[in-house]
C-alpha positions in Angstrom: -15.5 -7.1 8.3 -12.8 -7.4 11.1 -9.6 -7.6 11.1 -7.7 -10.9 12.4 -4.4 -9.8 13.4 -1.6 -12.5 15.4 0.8 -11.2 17.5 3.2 -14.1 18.9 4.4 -12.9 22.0 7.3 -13.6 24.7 7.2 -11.2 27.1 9.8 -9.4 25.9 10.3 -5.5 24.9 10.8 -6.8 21.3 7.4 -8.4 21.5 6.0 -4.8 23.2 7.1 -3.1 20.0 5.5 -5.3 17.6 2.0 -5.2 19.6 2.7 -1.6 19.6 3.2 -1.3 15.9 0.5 -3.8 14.8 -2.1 -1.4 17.1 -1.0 1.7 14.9 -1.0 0.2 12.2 -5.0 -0.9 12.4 -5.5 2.3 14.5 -8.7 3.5 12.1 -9.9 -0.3 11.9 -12.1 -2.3 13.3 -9.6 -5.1 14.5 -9.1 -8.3 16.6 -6.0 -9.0 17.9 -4.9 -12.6 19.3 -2.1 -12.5 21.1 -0.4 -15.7 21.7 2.1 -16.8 24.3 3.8 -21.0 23.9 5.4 -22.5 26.8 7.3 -25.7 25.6 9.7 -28.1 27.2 12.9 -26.6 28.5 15.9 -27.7 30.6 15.0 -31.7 31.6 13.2 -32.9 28.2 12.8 -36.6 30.1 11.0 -35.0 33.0 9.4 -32.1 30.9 8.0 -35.1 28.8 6.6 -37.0 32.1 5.2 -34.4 33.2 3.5 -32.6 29.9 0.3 -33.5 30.2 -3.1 -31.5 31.8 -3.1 -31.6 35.2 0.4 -32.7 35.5 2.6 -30.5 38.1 5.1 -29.2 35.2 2.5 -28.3 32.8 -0.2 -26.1 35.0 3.1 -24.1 36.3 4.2 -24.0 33.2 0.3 -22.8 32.0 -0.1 -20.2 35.1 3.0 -18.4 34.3 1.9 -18.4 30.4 -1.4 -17.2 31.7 -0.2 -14.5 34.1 2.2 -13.4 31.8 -0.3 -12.7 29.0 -2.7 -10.9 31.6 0.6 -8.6 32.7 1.1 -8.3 28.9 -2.3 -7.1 28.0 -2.4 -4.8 30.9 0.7 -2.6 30.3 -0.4 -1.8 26.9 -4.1 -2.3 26.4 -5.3 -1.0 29.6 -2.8 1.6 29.6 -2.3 2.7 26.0 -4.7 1.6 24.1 -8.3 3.3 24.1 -9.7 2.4 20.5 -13.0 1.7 20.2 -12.2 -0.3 17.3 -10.1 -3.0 18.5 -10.4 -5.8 20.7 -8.2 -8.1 22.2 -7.7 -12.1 22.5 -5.3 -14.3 24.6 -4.2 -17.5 23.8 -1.7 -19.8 25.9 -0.8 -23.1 24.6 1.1 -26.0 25.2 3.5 -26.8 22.1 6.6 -25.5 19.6 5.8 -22.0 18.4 5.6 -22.8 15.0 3.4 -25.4 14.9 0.9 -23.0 17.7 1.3 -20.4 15.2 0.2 -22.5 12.5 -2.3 -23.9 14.2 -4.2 -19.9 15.3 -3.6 -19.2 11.5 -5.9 -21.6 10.4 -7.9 -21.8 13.4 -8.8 -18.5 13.8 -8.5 -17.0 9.9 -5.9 -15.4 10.7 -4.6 -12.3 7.8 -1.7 -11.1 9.3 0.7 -12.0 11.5 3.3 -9.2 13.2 6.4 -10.3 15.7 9.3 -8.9 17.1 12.5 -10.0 15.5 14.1 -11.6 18.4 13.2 -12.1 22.1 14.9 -11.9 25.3 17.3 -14.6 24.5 19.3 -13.3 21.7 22.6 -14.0 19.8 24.2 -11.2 17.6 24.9 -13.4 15.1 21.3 -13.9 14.3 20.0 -10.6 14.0 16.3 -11.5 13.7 16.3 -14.8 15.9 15.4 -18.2 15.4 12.0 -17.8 15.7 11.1 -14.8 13.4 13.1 -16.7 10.9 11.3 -19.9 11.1 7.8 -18.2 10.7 9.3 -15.6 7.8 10.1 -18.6 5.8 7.7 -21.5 6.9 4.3 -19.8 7.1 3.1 -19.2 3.6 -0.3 -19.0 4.1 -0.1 -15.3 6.1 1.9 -12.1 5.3 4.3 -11.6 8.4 5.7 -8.3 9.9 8.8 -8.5 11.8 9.4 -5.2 13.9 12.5 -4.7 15.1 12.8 -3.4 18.6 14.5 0.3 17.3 11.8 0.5 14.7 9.7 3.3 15.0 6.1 2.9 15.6 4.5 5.0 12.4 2.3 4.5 9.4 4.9 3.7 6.4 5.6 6.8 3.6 7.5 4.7 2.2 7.5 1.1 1.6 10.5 -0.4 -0.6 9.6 -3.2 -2.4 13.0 -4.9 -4.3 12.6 -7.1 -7.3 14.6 -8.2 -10.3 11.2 -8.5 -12.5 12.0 -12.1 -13.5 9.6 -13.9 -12.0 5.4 -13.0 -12.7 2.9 -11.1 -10.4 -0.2 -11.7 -8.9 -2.3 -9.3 -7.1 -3.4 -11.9 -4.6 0.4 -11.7 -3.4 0.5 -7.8 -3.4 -3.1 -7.5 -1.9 -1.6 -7.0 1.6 1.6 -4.3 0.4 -1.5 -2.3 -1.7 -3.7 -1.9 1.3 -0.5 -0.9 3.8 0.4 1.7 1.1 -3.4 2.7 1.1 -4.6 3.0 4.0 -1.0 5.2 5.1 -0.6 7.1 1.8 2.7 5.2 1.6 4.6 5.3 -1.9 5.9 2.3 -3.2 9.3 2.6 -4.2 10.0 -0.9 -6.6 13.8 -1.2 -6.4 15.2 -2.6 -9.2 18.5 -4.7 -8.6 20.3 -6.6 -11.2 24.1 -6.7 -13.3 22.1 -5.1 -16.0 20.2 -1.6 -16.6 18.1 -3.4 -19.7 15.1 -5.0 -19.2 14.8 -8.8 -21.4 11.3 -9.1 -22.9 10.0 -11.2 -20.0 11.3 -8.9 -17.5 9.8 -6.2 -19.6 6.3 -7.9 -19.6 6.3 -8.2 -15.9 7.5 -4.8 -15.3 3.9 -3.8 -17.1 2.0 -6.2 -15.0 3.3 -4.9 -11.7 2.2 -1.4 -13.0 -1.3 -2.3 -13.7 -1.1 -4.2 -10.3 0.2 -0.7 -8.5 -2.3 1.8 -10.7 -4.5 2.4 -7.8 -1.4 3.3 -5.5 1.7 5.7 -5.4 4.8 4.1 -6.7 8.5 4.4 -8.0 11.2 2.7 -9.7 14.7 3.1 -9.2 17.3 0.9 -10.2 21.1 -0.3 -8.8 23.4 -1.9 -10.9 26.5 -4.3 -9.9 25.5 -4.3 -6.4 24.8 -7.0 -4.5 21.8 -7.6 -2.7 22.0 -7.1 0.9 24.6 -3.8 0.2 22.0 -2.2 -2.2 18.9 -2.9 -0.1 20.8 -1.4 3.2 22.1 1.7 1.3 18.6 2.7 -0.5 16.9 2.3 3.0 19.0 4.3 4.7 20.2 7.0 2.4 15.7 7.8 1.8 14.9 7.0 5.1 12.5 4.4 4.5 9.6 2.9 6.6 9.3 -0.7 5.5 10.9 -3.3 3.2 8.5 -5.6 1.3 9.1 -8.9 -1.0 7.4 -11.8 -1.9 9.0 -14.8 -0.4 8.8 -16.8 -3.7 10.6 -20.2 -4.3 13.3 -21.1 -7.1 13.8 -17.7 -7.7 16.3 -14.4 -7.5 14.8 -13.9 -4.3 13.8 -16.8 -2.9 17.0 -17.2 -1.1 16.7 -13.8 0.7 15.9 -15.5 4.0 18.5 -17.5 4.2 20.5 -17.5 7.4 24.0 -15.8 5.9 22.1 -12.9 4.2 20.0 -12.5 7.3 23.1 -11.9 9.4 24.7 -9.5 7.0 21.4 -6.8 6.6 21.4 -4.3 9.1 18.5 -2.3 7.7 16.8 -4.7 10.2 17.7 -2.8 13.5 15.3 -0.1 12.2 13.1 -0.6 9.3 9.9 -3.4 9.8 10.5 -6.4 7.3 6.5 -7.6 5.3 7.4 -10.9 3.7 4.2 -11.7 1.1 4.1 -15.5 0.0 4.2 -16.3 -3.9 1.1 -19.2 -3.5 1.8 -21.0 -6.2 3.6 -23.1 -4.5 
């Protein structure tokens, strides 16, 4: 069985580094990688509207320079770098927003995985990951997603940290892709514990259990902060260990759920250096 790994791309050196990552990461696997490049309307929406359609002048300009772009794109790393027998490569230009296209190669293609730079060329400060990493962390729950930041470096994870305030159940379907990351690169798990309180309720207790049986099969910690709150706890236990990765499940109506949200995005600054894997709780 293949892999089917999506790699959104802009162009841009952010983008590089993700394609770069996703290839090490899948270096002893047989894997397909689709890499996908949107044009859209920009500047005059009236005239981009006219002039959308096939054939049109706008959109075949528009479609070459996707095109010659994502042949440029493959050649400085594929033909260049990248040697594996295992892999093989995919382009795909299309005509549309960028999170509807990447929808739409999830499903069409059965897509697993999906690993993007945090933000492209055209950047603010103030939104550390950009719009578009953001959009597809929290609206695509049907894929895992790794965002790679551009200062990230490009190595198998030792250790992945994976924060959770046990109230809320597991299932192994949701931890399937952390497990086979901390497999396949003899990663340790390190399950961060935050919460106003050292003890453990029974509920908490009973889910503390089930993520162990979930994690038998792997290498994992726990360690726990108290009376910290959560972006200041996350950033200091990444950086004072060094870690490789951060992992959560994105899940709704809980602790967590609201870790995506654009003021706690702005304030982590783990993200200039450490890859981001948001799982989906799919009970929802």
């Amino acid at each position: 069985m293949r892999h089917k790994i999506l790699v959104p791309t802009d162009f841009s050196q952010n983008a590089i580094k993700a394609f770069r990552y996703a290839i090490e990461l899948f270096k002893h696997e047989r894997t397909d990688f689709y890499l996908l490049n949107v044009f859209s309307i920009q500047g005059n929406i009236i005239e981009g509207l006219i002039n959308s359609e096939p054939g049109g002048e706008w959109y075949e300009t528009r479609k070459l320079e996707s095109s010659n772009g994502l042949a440029e794109f493959y050649g400085r790393i594929v033909l260049t770098e990248d040697k594996n027998p295992k892999h093989n490569f995919k382009t795909i230009s299309v005509f549309n927003n960028t999170l509807d296209a990447i929808k739409d190669v999830v499903e069409q293609k059965d897509i697993e995985m999906i690993v993007m730079g945090t933000r492209g060329e055209n950047y603010s400060d103030t939104n550390v990951f950009g719009s578009t990493a953001t959009y597809v962390m929290e609206k695509i729950r049907n894929c895992p997603v790794i965002v790679v930041p551009l200062h990230a470096k490009t190595v198998m994870p030792k250790e992945i940290v994976f924060p959770t305030d046990f109230k809320t159940f597991f299932k192994s379907r949701e931890l399937r892709v952390l497990i086979q990351i901390a497999k396949k690169s003899l990663a340790t798990i390190a399950v961060l514990h935050l919460s106003k309180s050292a003890t453990l309720d029974k509920n908490q207790s009973k889910n503390k259990a089930l993520l162990e049986d979930i994690l038998e099969d792997t290498s994992y910690t726990f360690h726990f902060l108290e009376n910290h709150k959560l972006e200041t706890a996350l950033n200091v236990f990444v950086e004072s260990r060094t870690s490789d990765m951060v992992a959560f499940i994105n899940k709704k109506h809980s602790f967590f759920g609201s870790i995506l949200t654009r003021p706690l995005v702005k304030t982590i600054s783990f993200h200039s250096k450490v890859p981001i894997l948001v799982m989906h709780d799919y009970r929802y």
